[in-house]
N, C-alpha and C positions, 0 to 999 in steps of 0.2 A: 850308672852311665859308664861306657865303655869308655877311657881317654885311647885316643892316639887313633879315632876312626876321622876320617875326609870327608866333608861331603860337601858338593856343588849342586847349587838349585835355585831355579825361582822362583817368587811369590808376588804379593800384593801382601801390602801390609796398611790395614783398615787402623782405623782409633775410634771411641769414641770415649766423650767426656759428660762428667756432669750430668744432664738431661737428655742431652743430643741424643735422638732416634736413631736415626743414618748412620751408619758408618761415616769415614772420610778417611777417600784414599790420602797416604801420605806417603810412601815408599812402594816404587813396582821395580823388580829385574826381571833380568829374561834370560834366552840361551846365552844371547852374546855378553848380556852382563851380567851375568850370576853372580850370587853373594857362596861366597866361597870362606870355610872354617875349619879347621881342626877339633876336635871334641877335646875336654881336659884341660884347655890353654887358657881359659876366662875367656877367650873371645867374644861368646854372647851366652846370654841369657841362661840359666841354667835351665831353666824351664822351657825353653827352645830346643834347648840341646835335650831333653828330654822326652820332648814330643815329638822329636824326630828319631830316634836313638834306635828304632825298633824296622826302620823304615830300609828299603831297598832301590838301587836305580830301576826307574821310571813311578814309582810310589807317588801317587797323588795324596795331598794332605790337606787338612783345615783344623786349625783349630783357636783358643783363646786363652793369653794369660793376663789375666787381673793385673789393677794395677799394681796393688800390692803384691805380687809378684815379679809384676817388672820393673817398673824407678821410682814406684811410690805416688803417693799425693803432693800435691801443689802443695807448696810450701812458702808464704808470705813473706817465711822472715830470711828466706832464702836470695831474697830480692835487697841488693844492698845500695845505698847514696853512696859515691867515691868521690874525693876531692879530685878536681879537674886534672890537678896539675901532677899525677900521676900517672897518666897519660903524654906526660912532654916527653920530648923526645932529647937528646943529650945536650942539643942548643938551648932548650926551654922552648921548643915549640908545640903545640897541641897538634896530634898524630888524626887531623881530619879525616886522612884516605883510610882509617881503617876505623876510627869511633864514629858511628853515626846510627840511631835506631837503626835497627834489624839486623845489625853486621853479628856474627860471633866471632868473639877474639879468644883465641888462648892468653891465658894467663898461669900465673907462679906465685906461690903464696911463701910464706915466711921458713916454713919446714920445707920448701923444694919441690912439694906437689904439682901437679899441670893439670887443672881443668878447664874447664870453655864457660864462658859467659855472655848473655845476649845482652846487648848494647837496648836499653827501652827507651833512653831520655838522656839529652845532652842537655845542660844546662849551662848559663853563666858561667858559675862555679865547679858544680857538681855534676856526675856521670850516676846515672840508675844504671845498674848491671842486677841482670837475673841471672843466678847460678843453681838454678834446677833443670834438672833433664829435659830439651824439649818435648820429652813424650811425658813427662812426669803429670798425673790425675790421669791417664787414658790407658783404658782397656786395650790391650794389641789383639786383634783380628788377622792372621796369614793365614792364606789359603794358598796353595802353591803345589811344585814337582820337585820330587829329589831329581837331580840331571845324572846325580852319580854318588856312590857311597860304595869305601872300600878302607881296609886299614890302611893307614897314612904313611906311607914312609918315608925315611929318616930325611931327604932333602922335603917332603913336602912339611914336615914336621920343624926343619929348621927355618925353610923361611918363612913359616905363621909365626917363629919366634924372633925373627927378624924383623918384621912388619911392624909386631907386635911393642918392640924396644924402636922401633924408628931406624932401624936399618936396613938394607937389601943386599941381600946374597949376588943375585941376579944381575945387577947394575954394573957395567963396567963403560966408562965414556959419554956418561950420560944418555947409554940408551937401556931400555930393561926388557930383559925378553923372560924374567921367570913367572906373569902371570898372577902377580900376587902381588905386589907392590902399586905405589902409587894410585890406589883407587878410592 
């Protein structure tokens, strides 16, 4: 794979899991909201970036990466009980507006890491938090248009590293005009 190539485009992004026949859409963009990446930066998938790698603007595309190639299988023990009261807030309060089945909250582990967890179960006590991908067990189905592919340069290449560490270039006064932030 070539790093340091652009590309803007969009798709339909199908899953299926387990038995399920059907597809099931879960992710669509479009012209005005294209998924937009740098190649080389981890931003996605490497197998994404692969299947597209070869491709040109206006290039139609379809294709499938396993789930073992993309987040893996469902994983049981990936699902963990948390005592409630790590959830309080610095008064000792339980942080309601954001722990409730379905919410995803970021979180911070002991090494400093940051990943996301989906809230399944509040309890009494105890919080159930799932911390597997939510596409993890499912086959990805995109079918979709490159809108545009060209080598990246050097500002388009800084602020996918911007983005990418939780900063923006772009942003001055709280308004952002570089197009890549905040999406």
């Amino acid at each position: 794979m070539a790093n340091n190539r652009y590309y803007r485009l969009s798709y339909e992004l199908h899953i299926t899991e387990g038995d399920q026949q059907e597809p099931m859409l879960v992710e669509k963009t479009n012209k005005d909201n294209p998924f937009e990446f740098v190649t080389g930066l981890g931003f996605t998938l490497p197998d994404f970036e692969a299947s597209v790698e070869s491709l040109q603007t206006g290039d139609k595309f379809e294709f499938t990466i396993p789930k073992e190639k993309a987040y893996g299988e469902y994983d049981e023990s990936r699902v963990k009980t948390l005592p409630k009261d790590i959830f309080h807030d610095d008064h000792g309060h339980f942080d309601i507006d954001s722990i409730y089945p379905g919410n995803v909250i970021p979180m911070v582990n002991e090494e400093g890491m940051q990943f996301e967890g989906l809230i399944k179960e509040v309890g009494a006590d105890n919080v159930v938090v799932d911390f597997n991908h939510a596409l993890a067990g499912a086959d990805l189905h995109f079918r979709g248009e490159i809108l545009d592919a060209h080598e990246a340069t050097p500002q388009e290449i800084t602020a996918f590293v911007n983005v990418m560490s939780g900063e923006c270039s772009g942003c001055e006064g709280g308004s952002c005009d570089c197009g890549h932030c905040h999406k």
